[in-house]
Steps between C-alpha positions, in 0.01 A plus 500: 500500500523784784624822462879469486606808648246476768653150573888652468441822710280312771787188524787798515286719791432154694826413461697817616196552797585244645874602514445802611638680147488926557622576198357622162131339414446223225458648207524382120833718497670367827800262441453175687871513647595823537166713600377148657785379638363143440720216501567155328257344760226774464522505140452080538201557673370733271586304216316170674158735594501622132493139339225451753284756448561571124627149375863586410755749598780722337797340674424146393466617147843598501424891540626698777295797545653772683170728557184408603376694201720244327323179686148637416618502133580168462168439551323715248740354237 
């Protein structure tokens, strides 16, 4: 299985690259709304990439992680 935070980070930094995101950096401490500023359709994609790459994903489990910290943990569960 690879590296789940590798996998989480990378996804979020792709992700907010290619919008053009200045604000604080991905770390496991960063909120996914509020420091992120992602929304419903960001957090879909990131939700789709994670089943891909790791074989499942919080949000389809019913969890709604609000960190990326908390994402990374669902993994090492």
């Amino acid at each position: 299985m690879p590296n789940a935070e590798n996998v989480v980070v990378g996804t979020l930094r792709s992700m907010l690259k290619r919008r053009k995101h200045s604000g604080p950096a991905v770390t496991v401490d960063a909120e996914l709304y509020g420091d992120l500023g992602l929304d419903s359709l960001e957090v879909a994609e990131l939700s789709a990439v994670l089943e891909d790459e790791m074989g499942s994903d919080p949000y389809t489990e019913g969890q709604s992680p609000r960190t990326v910290g908390e994402v990374i943990a669902f993994y090492e569960e």
